[in-house]
C-alpha positions in Angstrom: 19.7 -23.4 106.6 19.7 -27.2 106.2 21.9 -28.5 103.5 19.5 -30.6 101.6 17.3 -27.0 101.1 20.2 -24.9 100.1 20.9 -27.8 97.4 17.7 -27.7 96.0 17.4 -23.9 96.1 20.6 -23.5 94.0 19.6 -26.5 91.7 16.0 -24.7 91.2 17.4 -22.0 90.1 19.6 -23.2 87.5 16.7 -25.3 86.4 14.5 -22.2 86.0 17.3 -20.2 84.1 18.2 -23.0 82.0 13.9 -23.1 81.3 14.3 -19.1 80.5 16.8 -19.3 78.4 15.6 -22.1 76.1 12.1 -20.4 76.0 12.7 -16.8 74.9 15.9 -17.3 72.9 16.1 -21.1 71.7 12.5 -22.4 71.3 11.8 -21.0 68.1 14.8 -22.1 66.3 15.0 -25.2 64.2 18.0 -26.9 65.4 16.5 -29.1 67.3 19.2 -31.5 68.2 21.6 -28.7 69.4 17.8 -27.4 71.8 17.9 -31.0 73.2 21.6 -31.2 74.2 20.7 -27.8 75.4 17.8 -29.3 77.6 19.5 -32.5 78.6 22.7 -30.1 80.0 20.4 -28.0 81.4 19.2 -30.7 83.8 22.2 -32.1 84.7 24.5 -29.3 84.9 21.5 -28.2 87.9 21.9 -31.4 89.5 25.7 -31.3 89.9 26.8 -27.9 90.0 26.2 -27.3 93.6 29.0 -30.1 94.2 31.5 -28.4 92.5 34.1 -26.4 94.7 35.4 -24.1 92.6 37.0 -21.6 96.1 40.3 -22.6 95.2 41.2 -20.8 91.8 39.0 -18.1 93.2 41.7 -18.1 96.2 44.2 -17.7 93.4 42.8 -14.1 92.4 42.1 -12.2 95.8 40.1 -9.3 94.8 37.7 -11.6 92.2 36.7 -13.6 94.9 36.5 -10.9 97.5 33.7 -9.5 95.1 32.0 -12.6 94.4 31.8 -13.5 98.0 30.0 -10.0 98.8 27.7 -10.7 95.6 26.9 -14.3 96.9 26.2 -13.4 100.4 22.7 -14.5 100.0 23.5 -18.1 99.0 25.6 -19.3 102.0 24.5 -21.2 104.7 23.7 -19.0 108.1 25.0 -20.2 111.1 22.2 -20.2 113.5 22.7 -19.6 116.6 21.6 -22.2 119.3 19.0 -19.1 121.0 17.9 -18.6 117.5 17.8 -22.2 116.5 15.1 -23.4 119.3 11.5 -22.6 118.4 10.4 -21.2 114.7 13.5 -21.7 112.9 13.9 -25.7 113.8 9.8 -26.6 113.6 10.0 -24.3 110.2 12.7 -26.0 108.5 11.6 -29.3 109.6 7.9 -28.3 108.2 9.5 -27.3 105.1 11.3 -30.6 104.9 8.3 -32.7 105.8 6.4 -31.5 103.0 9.1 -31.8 100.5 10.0 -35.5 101.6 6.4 -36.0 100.9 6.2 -34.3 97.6 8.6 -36.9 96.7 7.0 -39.7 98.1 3.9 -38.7 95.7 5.9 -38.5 92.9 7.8 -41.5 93.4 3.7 -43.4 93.6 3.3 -41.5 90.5 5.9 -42.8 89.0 5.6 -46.3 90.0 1.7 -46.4 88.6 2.8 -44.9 85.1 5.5 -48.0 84.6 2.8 -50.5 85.9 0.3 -49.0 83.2 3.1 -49.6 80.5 3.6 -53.0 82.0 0.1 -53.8 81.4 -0.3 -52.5 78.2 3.3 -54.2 77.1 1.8 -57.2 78.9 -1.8 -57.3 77.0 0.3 -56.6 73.5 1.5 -59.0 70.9 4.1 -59.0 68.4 3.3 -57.3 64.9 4.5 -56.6 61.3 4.0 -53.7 58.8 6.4 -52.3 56.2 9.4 -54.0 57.5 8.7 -52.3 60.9 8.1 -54.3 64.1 5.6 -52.9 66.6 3.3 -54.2 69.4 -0.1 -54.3 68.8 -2.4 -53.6 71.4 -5.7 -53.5 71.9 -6.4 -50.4 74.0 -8.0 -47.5 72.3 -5.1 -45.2 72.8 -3.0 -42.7 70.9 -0.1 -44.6 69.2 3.5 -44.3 71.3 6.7 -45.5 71.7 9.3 -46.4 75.5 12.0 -48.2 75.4 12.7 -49.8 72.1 9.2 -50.3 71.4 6.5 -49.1 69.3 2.7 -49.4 70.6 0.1 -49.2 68.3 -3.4 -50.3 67.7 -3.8 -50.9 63.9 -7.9 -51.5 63.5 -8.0 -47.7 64.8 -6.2 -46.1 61.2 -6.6 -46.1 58.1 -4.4 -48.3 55.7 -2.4 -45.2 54.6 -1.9 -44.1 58.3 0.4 -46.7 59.4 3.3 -45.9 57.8 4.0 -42.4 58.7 3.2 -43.4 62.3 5.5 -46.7 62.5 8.3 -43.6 60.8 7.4 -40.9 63.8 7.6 -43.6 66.1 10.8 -45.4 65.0 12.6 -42.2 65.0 12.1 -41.7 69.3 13.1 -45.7 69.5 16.1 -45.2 66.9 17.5 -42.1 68.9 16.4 -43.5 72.3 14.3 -40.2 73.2 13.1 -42.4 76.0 16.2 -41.2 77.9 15.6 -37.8 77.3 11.5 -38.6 79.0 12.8 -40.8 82.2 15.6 -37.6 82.6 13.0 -35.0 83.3 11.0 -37.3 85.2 14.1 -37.7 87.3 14.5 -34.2 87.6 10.5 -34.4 88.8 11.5 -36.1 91.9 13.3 -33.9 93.9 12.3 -30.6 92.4 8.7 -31.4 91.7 7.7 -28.1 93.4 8.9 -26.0 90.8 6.5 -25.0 87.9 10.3 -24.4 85.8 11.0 -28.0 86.4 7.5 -28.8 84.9 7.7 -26.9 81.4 11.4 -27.9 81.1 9.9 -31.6 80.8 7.2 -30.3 78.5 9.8 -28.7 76.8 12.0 -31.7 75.8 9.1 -33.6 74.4 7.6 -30.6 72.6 11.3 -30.7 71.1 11.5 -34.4 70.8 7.8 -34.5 68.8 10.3 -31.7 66.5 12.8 -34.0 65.6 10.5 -37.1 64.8 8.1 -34.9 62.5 11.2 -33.6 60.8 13.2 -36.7 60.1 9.6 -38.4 58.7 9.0 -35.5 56.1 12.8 -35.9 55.6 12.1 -39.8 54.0 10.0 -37.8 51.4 6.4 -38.2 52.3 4.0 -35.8 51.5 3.6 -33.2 54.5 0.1 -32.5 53.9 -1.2 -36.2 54.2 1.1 -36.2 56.9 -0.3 -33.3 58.7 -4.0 -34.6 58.4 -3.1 -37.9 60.0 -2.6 -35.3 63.1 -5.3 -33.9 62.9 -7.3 -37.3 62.6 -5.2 -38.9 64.9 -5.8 -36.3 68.0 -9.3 -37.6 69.1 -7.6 -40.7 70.2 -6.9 -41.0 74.4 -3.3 -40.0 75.2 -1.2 -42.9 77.2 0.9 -42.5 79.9 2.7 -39.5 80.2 6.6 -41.8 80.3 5.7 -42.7 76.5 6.5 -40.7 73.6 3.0 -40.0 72.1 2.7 -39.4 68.4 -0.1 -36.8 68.7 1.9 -35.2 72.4 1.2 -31.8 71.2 -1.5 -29.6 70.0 -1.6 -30.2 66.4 -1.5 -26.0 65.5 2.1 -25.9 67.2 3.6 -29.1 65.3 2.2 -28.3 61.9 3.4 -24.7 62.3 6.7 -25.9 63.2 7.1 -28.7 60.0 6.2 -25.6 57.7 9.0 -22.9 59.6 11.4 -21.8 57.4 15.3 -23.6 58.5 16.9 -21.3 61.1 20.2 -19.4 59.5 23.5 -20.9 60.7 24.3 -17.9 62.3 22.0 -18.4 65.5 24.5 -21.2 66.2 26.4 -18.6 67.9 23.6 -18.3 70.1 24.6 -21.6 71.8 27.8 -20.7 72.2 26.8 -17.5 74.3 24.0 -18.6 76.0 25.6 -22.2 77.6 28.9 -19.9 79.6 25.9 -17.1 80.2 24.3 -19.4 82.1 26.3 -21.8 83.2 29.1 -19.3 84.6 27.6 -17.3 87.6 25.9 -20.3 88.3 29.1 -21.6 89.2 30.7 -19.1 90.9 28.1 -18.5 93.6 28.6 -21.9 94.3 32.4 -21.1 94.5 31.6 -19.5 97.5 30.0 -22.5 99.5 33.3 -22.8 101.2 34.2 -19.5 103.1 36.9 -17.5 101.2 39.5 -16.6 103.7 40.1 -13.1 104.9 43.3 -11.6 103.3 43.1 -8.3 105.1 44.2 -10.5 108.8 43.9 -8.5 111.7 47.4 -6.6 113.3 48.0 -9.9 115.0 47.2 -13.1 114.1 48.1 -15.6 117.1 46.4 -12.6 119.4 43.2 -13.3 117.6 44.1 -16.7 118.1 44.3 -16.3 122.1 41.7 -14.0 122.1 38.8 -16.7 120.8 40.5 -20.1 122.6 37.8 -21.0 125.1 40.0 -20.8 128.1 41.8 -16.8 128.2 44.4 -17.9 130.7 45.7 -20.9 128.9 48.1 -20.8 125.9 47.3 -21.5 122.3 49.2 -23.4 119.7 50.3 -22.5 116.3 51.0 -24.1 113.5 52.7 -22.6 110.5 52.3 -24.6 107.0 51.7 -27.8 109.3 55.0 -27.6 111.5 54.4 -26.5 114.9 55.4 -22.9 115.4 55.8 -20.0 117.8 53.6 -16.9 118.4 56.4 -14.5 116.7 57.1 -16.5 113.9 53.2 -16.9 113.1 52.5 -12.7 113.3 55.9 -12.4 111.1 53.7 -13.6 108.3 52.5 -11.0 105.4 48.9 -10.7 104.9 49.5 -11.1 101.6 51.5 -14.4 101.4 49.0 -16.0 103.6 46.9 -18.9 101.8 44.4 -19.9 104.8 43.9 -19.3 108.7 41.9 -22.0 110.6 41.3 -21.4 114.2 40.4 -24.6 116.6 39.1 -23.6 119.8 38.5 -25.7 122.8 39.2 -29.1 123.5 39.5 -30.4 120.0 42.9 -28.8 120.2 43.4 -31.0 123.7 42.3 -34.0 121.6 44.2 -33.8 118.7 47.2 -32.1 119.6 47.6 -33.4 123.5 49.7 -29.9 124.4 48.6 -29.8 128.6 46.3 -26.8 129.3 46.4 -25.5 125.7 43.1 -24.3 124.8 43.6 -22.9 120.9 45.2 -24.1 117.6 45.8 -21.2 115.3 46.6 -22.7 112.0 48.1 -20.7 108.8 49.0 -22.2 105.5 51.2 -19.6 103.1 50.4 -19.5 99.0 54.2 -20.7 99.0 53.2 -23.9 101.5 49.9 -24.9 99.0 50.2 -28.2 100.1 51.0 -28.2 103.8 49.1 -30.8 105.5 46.2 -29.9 106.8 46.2 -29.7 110.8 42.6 -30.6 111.3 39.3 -32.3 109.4 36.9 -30.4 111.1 33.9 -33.7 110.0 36.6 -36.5 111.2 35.5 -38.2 114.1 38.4 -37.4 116.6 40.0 -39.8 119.5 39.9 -39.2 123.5 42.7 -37.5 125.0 44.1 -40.1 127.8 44.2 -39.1 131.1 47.3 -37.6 132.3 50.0 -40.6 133.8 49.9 -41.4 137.5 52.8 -40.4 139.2 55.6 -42.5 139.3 56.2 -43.6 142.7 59.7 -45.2 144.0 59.2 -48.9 143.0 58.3 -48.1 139.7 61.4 -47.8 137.9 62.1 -48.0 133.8 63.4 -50.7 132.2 65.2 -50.3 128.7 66.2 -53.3 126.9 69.9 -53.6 126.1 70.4 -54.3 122.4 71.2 -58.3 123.0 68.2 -58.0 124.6 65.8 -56.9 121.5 63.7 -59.1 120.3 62.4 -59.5 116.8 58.6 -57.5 116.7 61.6 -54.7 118.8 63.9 -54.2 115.7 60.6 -54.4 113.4 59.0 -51.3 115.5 62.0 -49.6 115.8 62.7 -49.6 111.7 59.1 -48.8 111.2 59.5 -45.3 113.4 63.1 -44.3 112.7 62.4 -41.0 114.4 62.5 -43.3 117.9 65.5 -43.7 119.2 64.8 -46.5 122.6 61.5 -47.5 123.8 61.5 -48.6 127.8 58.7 -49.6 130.4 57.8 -48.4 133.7 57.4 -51.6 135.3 55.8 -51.7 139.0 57.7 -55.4 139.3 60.0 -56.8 138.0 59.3 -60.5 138.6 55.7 -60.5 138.1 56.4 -57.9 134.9 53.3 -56.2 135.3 53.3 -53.0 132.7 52.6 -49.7 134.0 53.6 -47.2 131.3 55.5 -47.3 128.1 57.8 -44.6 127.2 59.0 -43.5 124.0 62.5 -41.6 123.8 62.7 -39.5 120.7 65.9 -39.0 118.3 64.8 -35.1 118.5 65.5 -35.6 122.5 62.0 -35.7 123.6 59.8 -37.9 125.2 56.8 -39.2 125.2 55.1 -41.3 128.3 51.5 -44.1 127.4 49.9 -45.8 130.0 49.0 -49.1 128.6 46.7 -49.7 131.4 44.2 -46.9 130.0 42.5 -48.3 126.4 42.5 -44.7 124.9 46.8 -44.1 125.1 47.2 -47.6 124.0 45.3 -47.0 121.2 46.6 -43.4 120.3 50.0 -45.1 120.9 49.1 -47.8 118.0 47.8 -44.9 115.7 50.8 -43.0 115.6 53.6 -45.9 115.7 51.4 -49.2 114.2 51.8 -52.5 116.4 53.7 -52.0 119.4 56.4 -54.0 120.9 56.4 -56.7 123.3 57.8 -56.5 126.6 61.5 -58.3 126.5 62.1 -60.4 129.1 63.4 -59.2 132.3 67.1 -58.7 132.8 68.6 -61.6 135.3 68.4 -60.6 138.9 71.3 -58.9 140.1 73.0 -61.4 142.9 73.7 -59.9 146.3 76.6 -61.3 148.7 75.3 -61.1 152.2 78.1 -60.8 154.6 
């Protein structure tokens, strides 16, 4: 399953839950500032959760995540095979994509056409005055409404006695900035504009918006009932854009019956404080299990398995215990219990990265003591080309180590920038003409390693490992021979 899909199908699901959960426990209540946080952490809690790894504290508790990773089964990505992947299951999910790119794509239009209405309208609008309140008046025959921080409103369409409650309604979505709130859920529109939850979420948050504007204008003392008929009056007039926040937005029956609800007892605040975690929580843990919880029951031997999947049976495989290069024994001596993670490389990344000859498998294992061991590969990192092998070294290729007098300045630096490196000599073909054939690094630890300078890959594997390397020193003075 593509990534992009398995985002939007855990995000749509939140949405939809988060849309549940305000409608059949929340909607009826009248705290309507704690329904829009509610509704404004609904949205964004779908739209980041499914980034959040939580797989390493559920590493920390073996059998919780062994249960959640059998309960979330159904949310992780398959692995298709590449028999399975050719035919229906590539056109499909590219189908699937096609039409959701171009659900956006309409939406995005949408979009686009709503803020050019507004623009016109804001455009076509001039600067008014009532009551101390500023508004734009305009001269479409539309319902009055307020984006941004402005109120739009056509007075020759009220009465005298109108005007005031609406500039109050109004002023309350500019003073609160409930535009937010209205360009939020049209975000969420975009990318999950296939899902009716999505759809009566945004309803939702106005319906609750249109709440606390009514309330706070009956709370400045006007009469409700001349209030309420100014609704009713009011309703005949066109609606504007759907971006603005309309002062008639809702049938009138719900808002009236709302404004005359009795205040909600304190104690459904506890409500909140279940219903957030309640939904919030397995939400999270499914998505815990993105990343593949490793198997703490490891099989009787761990570097056999190891052997058994490298690409090549005959070859040998590496191990690596807490990011130090290891042996075969030491690696099966570790209790399944004590054992943090397992990652088995097969094939030639292991060639690549490690440069061990014919070895064919990396089996890597980090203990719960070793947390932090580096890790031994990035499975995403782009990796370098393993260098061909030397060419043999033939009789007039000899190496030439510098004598200390002989060590030149960028020498000494490279040498203090690697203490592990004891000497660095060339194989040089000639010594006259200098030319460079390999360089070879002699290790404190006794080993050594061999570049050929004339390949761009080792040079530049070389330089990733040690930084700049050293210049060639001049050649030694020819050794005089007395000819009888």
């Amino acid at each position: 399953m593509p990534a992009l899909i398995l985002y939007l199908l855990k995000a749509n699901v939140a949405l939809l839950l988060f849309y549940l959960a305000y409608h059949f426990v929340l909607r009826r209540l009248t705290f309507y500032h704690l329904n829009r946080l509610f509704l404004v952490f609904g949205i964004l809690f779908s739209a980041t959760y499914p980034f959040v790894d939580l797989s390493a504290v559920l590493q920390q508790n073996e059998e919780l995540g062994s249960k959640i990773a059998v309960m979330a089964q159904s949310w992780q990505a398959v692995e298709v095979s590449p028999a399975t992947e050719s035919g229906f299951m590539v056109d499909g999910w590219w189908l699937i994509s096609l039409i959701f790119w171009a659900g956006v794509a309409c939406m995005l239009l949408r979009l686009a056409l709503q803020l050019l209405s507004l623009r016109g309208i804001h455009t076509r609008s001039s600067l008014g005055r009532h009551a101390g309140f500023t508004y734009r008046n305009t001269p479409e025959n539309i319902n009055p409404f307020s984006f941004w921080q402005s109120i739009y409103l056509n007075p020759e369409l009220h009465r005298q006695e109108e005007l005031l409650p609406i500039l109050r309604h109004e002023q309350v979505h500019v003073k609160e900035w409930h535009t937010l709130d209205v360009l939020l859920a049209e975000a969420g529109l975009l990318l999950n504009w296939f899902n009716p939850g999505v759809w009566l979420l945004k309803d939702a948050m106005r319906e609750n918006l249109e709440f606390i504007a009514d309330r706070k204008v009956l709370q400045t003392g006007l009469d409700a009932k001349t209030y309420q008929y100014s609704l009713v009056r009011i309703s005949s007039l066109a609606p504007v854009s759907v971006l603005g926040n309309n002062f008639n937005f809702l049938t009138i029956k719900k808002r009236i019956a709302m404004m005359n609800k009795k205040q909600s007892s304190l104690l459904h605040v506890a409500r909140y404080a279940v219903l957030v975690p309640l939904t919030a929580a397995p939400m999270l843990l499914f998505t815990a299990c993105n990343e593949e919880v490793p198997e703490i029951a490891a099989p009787a031997s761990i570097a056999e398995q190891a052997s058994t999947e490298a690409s090549t049976p005959a070859a040998a495989a590496l191990y690596y215990l807490d990011g130090k290069e290891s042996t075969k024994e030491a690696v099966d001596k570790v209790a399944p219990e004590e054992i943090q993670s397992v990652n088995v490389i097969k094939g030639e990344t292991a060639l690549e990265v490690f440069g061990k000859g014919a070895a064919s498998g990396v089996i890597a294992i980090t203990t719960k003591k070793n947390q932090n061991a580096p890790a031994v590969l990035e499975f995403n990192q782009k990796l370098p080309v393993l260098p061909p092998p030397p060419p043999p070294v033939s009789d007039n290729i000899v190496e030439y180590v510098p004598a200390a007098s002989d060590h030149a300045a960028d020498y000494k630096s490279f040498l203090k920038r690697n203490p592990e490196i004891d000497q660095v000599g060339w194989k040089i073909k000639d010594m006259d003409d200098r030319f460079i054939q390999m360089m070879v690094v002699h290790l404190k630890s006794g080993e050594t390693e061999i570049y050929d300078l004339s390949h761009g890959g080792s040079r530049a594997m070389a330089q990733q490992k040690y930084g700049e390397l050293p210049n060639l020193p001049p050649p030694p003075p020819p050794v005089r021979v007395n000819k009888l």
